[in-house]
C-alpha positions in Angstrom: -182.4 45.7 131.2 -184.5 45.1 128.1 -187.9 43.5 127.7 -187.3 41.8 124.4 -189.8 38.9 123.0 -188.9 35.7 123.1 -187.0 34.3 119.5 -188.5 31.6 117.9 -186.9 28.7 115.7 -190.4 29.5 112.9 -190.3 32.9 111.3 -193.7 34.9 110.6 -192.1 37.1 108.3 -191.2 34.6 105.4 -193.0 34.3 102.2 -194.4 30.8 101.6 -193.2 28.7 98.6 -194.6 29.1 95.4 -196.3 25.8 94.6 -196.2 25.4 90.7 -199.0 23.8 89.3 -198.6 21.6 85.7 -201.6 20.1 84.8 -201.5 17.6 82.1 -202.9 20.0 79.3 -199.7 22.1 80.2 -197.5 19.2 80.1 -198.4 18.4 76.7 -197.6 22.1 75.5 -194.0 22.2 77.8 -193.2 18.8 76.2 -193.5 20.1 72.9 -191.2 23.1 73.7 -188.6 20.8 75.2 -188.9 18.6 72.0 -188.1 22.1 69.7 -185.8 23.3 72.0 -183.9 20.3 72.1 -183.7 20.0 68.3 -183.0 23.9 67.7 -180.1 23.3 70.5 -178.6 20.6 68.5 -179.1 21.4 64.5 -176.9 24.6 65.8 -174.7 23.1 67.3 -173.8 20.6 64.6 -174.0 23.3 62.2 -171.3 24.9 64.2 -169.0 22.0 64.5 -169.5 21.3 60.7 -168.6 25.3 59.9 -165.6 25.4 62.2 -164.3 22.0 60.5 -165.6 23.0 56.8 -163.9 26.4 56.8 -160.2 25.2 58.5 -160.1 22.6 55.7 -161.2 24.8 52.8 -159.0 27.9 53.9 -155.9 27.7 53.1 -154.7 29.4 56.6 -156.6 27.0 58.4 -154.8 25.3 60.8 -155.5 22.4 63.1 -154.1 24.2 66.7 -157.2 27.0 65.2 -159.8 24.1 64.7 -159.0 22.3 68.3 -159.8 25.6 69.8 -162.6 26.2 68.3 -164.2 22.4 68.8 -163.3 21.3 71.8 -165.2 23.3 73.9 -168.9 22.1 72.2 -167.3 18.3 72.0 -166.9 18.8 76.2 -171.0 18.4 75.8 -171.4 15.3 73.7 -171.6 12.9 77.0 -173.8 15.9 79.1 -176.1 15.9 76.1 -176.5 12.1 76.6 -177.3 12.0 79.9 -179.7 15.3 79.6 -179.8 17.6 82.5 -181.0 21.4 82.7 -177.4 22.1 83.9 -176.0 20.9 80.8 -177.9 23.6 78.8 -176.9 26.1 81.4 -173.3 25.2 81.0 -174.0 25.1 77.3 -175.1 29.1 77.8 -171.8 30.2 79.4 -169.7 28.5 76.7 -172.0 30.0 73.5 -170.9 33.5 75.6 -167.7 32.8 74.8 -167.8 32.5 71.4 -170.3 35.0 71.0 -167.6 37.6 72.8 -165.3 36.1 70.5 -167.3 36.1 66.9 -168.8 40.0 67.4 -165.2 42.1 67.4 -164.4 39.8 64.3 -167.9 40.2 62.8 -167.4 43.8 63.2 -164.2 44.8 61.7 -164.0 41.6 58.9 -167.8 41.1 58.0 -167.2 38.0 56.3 -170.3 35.9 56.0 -169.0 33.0 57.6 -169.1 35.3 60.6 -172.4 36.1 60.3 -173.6 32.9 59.9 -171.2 31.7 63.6 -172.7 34.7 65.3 -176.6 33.2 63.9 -176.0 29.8 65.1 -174.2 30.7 68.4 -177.2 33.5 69.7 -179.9 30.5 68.3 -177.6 27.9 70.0 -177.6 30.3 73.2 -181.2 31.3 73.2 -182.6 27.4 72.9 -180.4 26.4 75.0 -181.8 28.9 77.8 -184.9 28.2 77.1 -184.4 24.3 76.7 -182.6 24.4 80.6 -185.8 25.9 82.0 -188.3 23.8 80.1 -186.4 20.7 81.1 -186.6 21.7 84.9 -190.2 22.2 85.0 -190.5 19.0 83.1 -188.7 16.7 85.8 -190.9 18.6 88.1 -193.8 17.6 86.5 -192.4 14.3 86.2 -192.0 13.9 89.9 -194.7 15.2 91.1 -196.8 12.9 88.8 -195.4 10.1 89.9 -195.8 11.2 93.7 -199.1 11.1 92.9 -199.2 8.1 91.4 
């Protein structure tokens, strides 16, 4: 038999939490990134649902079964955008991915400008929208822990 020391329920080995810190001089700066991000997020992605609708009606191969597929996956986010969470931008993220892995093979072999101008708005869209998601959480933070101390 073993000598083996007694288990307990608390472990030393564990790193503490990291307590984040937002003092109100930081707020003012993360508040103003949140209000940029939030505007970046949504001129692109108006701008996209105005390209995909502007260029099925102009073409003359545009077709409405094309246009559907390419809307309805940003109009999914019109109520999440109302209701303004950091996993709507998140979710936001993993849709812009798709199109992006849809607009580069066709950016590469067609180089049409209206390509280049999806692929713009989608990596902006993508890139704000990432940002925006993180800003947004250490906003509520802030937001709660101000009024825990209030």
């Amino acid at each position: 038999m073993t000598n083996t020391p007694e288990h307990n329920d608390t472990r030393t080995d564990e790193k503490p939490k990291k307590v984040i810190v937002i003092t109100d001089a930081d707020s003012a700066i993360l508040f103003k990134k949140l209000r940029i991000g939030r505007l970046v997020v949504r001129a692109s992605y108006i701008s996209l649902l105005v390209l995909f609708s502007l260029l099925n009606l102009i073409n003359e191969n545009g077709k409405i079964a094309l246009w559907l597929l390419q809307i309805i996956p940003l109009l999914i986010f019109i109520p999440a955008f109302l209701r303004e969470t950091h996993r709507t931008y998140s979710w936001l993220c993993f849709v812009a991915l798709m199109y992006f892995a849809v607009i580069i093979p066709l950016l590469m072999s067609r180089w049409l400008w209206s390509d280049w101008v999806i692929t713009l708005l989608v990596s902006a869209m993508f890139i704000a929208a990432m940002m925006t998601s993180r800003w947004l959480q250490y906003w509520n933070y802030y937001l709660s822990t101000k009024s825990n101390h209030s």
